[in-house]
C-alpha positions as protocol buffer text, in pm:
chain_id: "A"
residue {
  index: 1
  type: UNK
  ca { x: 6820 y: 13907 z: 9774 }
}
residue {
  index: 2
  type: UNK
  ca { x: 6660 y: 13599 z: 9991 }
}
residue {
  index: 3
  type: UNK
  ca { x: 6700 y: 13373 z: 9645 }
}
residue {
  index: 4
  type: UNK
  ca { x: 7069 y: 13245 z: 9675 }
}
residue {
  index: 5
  type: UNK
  ca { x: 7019 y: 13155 z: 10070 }
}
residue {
  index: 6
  type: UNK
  ca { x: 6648 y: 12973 z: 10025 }
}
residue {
  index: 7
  type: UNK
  ca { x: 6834 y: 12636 z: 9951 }
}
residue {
  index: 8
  type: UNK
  ca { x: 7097 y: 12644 z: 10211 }
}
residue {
  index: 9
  type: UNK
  ca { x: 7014 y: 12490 z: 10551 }
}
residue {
  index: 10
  type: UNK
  ca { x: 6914 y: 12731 z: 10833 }
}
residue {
  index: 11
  type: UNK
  ca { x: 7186 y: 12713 z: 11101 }
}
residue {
  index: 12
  type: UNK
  ca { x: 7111 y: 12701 z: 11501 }
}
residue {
  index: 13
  type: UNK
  ca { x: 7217 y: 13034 z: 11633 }
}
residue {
  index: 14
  type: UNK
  ca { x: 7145 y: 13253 z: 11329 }
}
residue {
  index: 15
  type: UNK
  ca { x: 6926 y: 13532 z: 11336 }
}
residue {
  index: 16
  type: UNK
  ca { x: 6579 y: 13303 z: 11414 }
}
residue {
  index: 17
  type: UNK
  ca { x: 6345 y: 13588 z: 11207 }
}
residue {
  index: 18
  type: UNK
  ca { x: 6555 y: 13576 z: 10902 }
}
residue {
  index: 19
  type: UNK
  ca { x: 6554 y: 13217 z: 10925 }
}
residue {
  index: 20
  type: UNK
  ca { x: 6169 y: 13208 z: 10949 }
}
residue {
  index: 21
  type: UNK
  ca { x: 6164 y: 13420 z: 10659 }
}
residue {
  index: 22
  type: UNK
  ca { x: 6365 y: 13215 z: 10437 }
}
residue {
  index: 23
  type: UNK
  ca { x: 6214 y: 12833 z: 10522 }
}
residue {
  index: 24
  type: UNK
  ca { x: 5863 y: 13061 z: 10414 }
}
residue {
  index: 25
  type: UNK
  ca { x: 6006 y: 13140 z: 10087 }
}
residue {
  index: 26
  type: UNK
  ca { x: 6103 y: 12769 z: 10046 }
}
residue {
  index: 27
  type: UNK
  ca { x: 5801 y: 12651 z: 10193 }
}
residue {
  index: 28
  type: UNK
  ca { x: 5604 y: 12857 z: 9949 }
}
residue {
  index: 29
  type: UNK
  ca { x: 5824 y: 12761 z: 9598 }
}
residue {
  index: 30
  type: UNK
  ca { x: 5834 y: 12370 z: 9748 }
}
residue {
  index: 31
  type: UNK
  ca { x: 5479 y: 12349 z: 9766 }
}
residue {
  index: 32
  type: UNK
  ca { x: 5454 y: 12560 z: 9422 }
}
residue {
  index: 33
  type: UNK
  ca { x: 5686 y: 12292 z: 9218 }
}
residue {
  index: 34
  type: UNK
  ca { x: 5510 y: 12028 z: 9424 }
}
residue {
  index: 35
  type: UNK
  ca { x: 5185 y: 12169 z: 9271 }
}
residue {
  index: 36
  type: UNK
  ca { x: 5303 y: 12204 z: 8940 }
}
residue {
  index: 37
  type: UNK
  ca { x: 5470 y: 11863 z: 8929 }
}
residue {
  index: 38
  type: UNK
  ca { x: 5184 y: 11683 z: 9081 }
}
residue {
  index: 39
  type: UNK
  ca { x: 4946 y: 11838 z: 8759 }
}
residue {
  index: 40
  type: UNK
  ca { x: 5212 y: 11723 z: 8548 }
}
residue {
  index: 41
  type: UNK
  ca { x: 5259 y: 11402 z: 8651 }
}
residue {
  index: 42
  type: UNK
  ca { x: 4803 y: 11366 z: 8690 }
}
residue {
  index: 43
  type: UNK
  ca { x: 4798 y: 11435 z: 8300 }
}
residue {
  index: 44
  type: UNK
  ca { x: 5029 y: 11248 z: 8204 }
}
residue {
  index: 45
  type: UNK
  ca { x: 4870 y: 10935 z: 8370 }
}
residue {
  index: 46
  type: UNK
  ca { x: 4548 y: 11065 z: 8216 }
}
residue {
  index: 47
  type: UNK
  ca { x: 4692 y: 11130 z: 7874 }
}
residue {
  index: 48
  type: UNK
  ca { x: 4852 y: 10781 z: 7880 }
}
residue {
  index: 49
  type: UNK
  ca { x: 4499 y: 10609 z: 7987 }
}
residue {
  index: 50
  type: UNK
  ca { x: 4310 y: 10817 z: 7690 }
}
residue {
  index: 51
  type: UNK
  ca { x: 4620 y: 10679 z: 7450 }
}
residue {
  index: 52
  type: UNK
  ca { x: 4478 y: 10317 z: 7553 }
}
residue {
  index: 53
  type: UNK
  ca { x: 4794 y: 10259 z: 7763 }
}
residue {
  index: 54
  type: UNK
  ca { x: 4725 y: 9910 z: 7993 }
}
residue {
  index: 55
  type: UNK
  ca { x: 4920 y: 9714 z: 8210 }
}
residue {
  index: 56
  type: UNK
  ca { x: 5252 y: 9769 z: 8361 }
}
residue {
  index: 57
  type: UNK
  ca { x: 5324 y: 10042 z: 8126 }
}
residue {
  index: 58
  type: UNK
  ca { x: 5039 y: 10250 z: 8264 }
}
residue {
  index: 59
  type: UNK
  ca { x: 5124 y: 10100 z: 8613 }
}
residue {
  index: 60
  type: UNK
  ca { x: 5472 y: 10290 z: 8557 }
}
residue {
  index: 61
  type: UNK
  ca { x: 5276 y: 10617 z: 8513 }
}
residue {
  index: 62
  type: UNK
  ca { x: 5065 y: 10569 z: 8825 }
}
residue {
  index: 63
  type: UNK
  ca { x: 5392 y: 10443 z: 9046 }
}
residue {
  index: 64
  type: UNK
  ca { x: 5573 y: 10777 z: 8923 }
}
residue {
  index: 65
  type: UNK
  ca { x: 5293 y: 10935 z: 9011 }
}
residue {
  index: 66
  type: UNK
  ca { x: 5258 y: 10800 z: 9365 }
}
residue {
  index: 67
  type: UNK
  ca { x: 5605 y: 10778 z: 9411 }
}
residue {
  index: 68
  type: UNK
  ca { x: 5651 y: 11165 z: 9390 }
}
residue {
  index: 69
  type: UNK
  ca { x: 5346 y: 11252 z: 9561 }
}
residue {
  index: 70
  type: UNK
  ca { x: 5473 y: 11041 z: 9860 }
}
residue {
  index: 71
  type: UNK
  ca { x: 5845 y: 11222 z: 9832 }
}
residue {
  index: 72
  type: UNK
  ca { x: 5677 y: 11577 z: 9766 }
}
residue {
  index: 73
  type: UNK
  ca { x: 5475 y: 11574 z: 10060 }
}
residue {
  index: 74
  type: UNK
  ca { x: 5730 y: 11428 z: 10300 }
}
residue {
  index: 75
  type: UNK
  ca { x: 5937 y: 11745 z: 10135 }
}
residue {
  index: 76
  type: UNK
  ca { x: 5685 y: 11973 z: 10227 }
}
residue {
  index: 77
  type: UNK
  ca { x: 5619 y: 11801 z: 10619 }
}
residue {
  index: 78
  type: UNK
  ca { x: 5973 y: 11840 z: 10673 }
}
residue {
  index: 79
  type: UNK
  ca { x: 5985 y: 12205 z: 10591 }
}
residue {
  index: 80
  type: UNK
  ca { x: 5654 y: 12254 z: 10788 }
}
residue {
  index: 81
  type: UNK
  ca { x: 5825 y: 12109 z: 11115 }
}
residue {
  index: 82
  type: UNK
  ca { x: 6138 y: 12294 z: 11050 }
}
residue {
  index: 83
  type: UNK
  ca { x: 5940 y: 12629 z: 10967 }
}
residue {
  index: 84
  type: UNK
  ca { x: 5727 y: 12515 z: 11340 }
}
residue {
  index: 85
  type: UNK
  ca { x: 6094 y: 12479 z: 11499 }
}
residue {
  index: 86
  type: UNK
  ca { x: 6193 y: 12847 z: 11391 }
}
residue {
  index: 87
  type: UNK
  ca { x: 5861 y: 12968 z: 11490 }
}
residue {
  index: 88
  type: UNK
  ca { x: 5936 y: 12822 z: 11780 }
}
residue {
  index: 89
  type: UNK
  ca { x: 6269 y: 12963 z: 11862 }
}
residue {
  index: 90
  type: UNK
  ca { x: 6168 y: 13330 z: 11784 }
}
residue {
  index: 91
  type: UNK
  ca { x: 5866 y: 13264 z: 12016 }
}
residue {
  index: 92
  type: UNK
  ca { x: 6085 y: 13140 z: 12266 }
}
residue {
  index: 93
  type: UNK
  ca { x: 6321 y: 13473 z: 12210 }
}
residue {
  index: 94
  type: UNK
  ca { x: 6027 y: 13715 z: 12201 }
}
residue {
  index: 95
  type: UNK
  ca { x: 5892 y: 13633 z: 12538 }
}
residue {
  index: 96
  type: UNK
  ca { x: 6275 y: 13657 z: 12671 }
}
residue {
  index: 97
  type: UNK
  ca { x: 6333 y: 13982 z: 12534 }
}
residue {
  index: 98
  type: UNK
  ca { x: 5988 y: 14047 z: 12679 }
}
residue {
  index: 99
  type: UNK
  ca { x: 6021 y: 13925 z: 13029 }
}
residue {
  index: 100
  type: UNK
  ca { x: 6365 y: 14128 z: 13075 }
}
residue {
  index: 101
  type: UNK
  ca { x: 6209 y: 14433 z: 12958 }
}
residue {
  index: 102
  type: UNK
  ca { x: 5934 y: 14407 z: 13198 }
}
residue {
  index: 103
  type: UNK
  ca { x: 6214 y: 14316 z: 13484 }
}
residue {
  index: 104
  type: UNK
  ca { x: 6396 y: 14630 z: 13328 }
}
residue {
  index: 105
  type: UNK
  ca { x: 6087 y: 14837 z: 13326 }
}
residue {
  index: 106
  type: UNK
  ca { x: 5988 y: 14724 z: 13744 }
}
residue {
  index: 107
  type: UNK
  ca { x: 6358 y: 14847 z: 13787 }
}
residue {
  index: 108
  type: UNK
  ca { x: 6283 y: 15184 z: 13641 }
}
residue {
  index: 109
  type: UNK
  ca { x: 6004 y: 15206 z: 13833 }
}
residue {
  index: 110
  type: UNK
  ca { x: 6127 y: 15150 z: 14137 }
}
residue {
  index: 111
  type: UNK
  ca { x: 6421 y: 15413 z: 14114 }
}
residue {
  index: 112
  type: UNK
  ca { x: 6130 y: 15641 z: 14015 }
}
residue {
  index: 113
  type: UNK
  ca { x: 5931 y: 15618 z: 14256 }
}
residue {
  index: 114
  type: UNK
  ca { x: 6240 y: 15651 z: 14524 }
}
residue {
  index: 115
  type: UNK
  ca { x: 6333 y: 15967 z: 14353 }
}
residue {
  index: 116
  type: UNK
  ca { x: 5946 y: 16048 z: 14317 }
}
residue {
  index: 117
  type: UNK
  ca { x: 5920 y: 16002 z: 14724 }
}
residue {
  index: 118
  type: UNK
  ca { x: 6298 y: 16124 z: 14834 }
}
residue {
  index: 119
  type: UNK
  ca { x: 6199 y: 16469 z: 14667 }
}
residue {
  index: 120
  type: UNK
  ca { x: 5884 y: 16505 z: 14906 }
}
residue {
  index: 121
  type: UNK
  ca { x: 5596 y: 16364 z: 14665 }
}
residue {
  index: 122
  type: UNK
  ca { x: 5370 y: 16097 z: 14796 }
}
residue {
  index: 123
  type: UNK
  ca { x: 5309 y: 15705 z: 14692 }
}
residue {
  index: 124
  type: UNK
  ca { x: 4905 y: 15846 z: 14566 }
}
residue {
  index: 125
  type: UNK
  ca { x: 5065 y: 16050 z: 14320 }
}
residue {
  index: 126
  type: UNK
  ca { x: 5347 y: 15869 z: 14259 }
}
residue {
  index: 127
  type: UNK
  ca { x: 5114 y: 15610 z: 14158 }
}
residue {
  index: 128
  type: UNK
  ca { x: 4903 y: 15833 z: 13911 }
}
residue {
  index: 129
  type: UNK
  ca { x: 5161 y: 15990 z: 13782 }
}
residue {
  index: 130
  type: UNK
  ca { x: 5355 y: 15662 z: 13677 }
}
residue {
  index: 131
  type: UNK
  ca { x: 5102 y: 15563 z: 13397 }
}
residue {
  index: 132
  type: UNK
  ca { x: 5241 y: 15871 z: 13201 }
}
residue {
  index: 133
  type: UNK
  ca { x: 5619 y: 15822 z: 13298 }
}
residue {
  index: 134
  type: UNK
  ca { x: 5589 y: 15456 z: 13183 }
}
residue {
  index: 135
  type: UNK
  ca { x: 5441 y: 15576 z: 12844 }
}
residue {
  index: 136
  type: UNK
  ca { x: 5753 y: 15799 z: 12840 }
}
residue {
  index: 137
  type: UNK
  ca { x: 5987 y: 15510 z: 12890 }
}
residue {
  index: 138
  type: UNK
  ca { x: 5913 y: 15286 z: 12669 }
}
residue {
  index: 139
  type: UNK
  ca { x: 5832 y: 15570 z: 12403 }
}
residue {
  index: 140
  type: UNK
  ca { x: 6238 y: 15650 z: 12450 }
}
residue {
  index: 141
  type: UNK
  ca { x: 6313 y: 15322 z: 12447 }
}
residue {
  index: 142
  type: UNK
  ca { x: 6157 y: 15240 z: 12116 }
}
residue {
  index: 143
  type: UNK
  ca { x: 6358 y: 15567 z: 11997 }
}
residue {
  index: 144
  type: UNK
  ca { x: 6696 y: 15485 z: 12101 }
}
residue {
  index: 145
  type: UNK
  ca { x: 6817 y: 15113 z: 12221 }
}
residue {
  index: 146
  type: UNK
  ca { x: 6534 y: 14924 z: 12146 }
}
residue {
  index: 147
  type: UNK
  ca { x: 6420 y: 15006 z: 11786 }
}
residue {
  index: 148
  type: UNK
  ca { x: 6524 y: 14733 z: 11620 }
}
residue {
  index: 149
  type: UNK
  ca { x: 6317 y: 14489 z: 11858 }
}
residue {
  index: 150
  type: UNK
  ca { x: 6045 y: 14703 z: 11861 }
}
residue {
  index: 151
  type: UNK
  ca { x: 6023 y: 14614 z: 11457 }
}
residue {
  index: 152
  type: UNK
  ca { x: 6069 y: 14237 z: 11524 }
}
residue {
  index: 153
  type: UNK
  ca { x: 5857 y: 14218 z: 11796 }
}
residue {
  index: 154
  type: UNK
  ca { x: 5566 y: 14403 z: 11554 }
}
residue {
  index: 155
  type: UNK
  ca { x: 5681 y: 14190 z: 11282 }
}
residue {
  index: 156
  type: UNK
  ca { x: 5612 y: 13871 z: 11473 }
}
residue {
  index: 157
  type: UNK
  ca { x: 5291 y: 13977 z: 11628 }
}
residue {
  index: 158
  type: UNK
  ca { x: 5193 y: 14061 z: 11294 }
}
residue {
  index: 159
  type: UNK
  ca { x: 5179 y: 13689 z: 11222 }
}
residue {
  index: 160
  type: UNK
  ca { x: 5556 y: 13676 z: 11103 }
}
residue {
  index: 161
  type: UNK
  ca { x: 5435 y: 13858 z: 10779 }
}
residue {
  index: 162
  type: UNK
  ca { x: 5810 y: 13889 z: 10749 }
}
């Protein structure tokens, strides 16, 4: 599914998790060709040295050689950085999302604890009573609105084992 977007460039403003996903999967075949290249390019530089190769003509294997290793692994950086930028972004997003749930969830608490007190209860048991009512909170918000950034936000915690 992820194959035909790998080589496009991520865009600013797209969904930041998918895009962390994808520069991974480029990341990972990048450095895979890089490898396989690389070993490639090693034995034939050997292979021409064994063949009694001298000179320039083995200096042309060893530029080739250096040449790509030097291109491959600014490749690689670049994707790296890029991948860090994402990272980044959705960190950047998470504690958002985070902070305006907690501002959301010292709202609820505060029109709970006004109801709790208008209906005759007092601020003692208010207070242990709101460990539970908090626990049923966000449990309905993880069942209705929120689902969806309830996976993300376990998804990046997980170590954006996407």
């Amino acid at each position: 599914m992820l194959d035909g977007q790998i080589d496009r460039l991520p865009e600013r403003g797209a969904d930041p998790i998918a895009q962390v996903r994808v520069i991974t999967l480029r990341l990972e075949r990048t450095r895979a060709e890089r490898e396989a290249n690389m070993n490639r390019l090693e034995k034939d530089y050997q292979d021409a040295q064994a063949r009694g190769v001298r000179g320039t003509a083995l200096q042309g294997y060893k530029d080739r050689l250096d040449k790509f290793d030097a291109a491959s692994s600014q490749a690689v950086g670049a994707l790296e950085s890029e991948l860090e930028s994402w990272k980044s972004e959705v960190d950047a997003q998470l504690a958002a999302r985070r902070q305006a749930a907690a501002h959301e969830l010292s709202m609820q608490k505060a029109a709970a604890q006004k109801a709790w007190l208008d209906h005759g209860g007092t601020q003692g048991d208010f207070e242990a009573a709101w460990p539970s009512m908090e626990t049923d909170i966000l449990r309905q918000a993880v069942l209705t609105d929120n689902f969806e950034l309830a996976v993300q936000r376990k998804r990046i915690e997980g170590g954006y084992s996407l």
